[in-house]
C-alpha positions in Angstrom: 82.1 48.9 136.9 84.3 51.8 137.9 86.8 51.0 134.6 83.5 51.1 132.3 83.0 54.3 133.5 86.4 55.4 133.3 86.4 54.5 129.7 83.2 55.8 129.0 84.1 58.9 130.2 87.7 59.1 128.1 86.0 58.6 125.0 83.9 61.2 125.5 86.4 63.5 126.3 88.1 62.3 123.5 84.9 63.0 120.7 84.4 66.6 122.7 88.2 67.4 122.0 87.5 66.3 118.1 84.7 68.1 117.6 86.3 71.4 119.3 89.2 71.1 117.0 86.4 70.6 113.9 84.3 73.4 114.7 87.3 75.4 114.9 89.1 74.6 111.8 85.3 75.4 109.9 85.2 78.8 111.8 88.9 79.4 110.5 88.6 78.6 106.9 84.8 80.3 106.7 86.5 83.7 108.2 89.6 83.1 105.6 87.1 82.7 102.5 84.9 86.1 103.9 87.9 87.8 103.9 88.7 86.7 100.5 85.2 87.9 99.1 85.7 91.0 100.6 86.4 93.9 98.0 89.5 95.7 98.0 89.0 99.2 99.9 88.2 101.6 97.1 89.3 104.9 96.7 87.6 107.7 99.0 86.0 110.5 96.5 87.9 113.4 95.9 86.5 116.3 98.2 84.7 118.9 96.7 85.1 122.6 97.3 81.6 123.8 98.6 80.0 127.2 97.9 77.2 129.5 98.8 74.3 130.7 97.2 73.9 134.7 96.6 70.1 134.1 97.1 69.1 131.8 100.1 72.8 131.7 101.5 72.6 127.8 101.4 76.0 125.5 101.3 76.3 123.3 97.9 78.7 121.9 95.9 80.2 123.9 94.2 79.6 121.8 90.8 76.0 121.8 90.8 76.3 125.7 91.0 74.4 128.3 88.2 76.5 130.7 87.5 75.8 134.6 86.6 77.4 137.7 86.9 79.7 136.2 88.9 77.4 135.0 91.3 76.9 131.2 92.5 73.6 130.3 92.5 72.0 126.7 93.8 69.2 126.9 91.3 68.1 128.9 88.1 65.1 130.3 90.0 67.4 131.8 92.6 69.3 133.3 89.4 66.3 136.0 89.0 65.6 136.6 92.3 68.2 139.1 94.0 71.0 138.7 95.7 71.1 139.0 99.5 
């Protein structure tokens, strides 16, 4: 009885091991093909210079700015209004 048991127990030992190694291997090749999906790091944007509005004193890029008399400006209503 004791060498049926024996056995019994070594086979199942045996299937654990197997199925370890399996779930493993899966786990392995599942992180390789994510990382292969992955895109490529792009390119951080450029930084843009930032500048104030003559009116309300707010921050902006200094893109989107309306421009007059040599003023920056974050809209074209602050344009007619006076500066600070």
């Amino acid at each position: 009885m004791s060498r049926i048991l024996f056995w019994i127990a070594l086979i199942a030992l045996v299937v654990m091991a197997v199925r370890s190694k399996l779930r493993a291997a899966v786990r392995r090749s599942q992180m390789e093909a994510q990382q292969q999906q992955r895109p490529a790091p792009s390119q951080p944007a450029e930084i843009e210079a930032m500048t104030q509005c003559a009116h309300c004193g707010m921050y902006f890029p200094s893109s989107e700015a309306v421009r007059a008399d040599g003023l920056d400006y974050c809209s074209p209503g602050h344009v007619r209004l006076p500066p600070r």
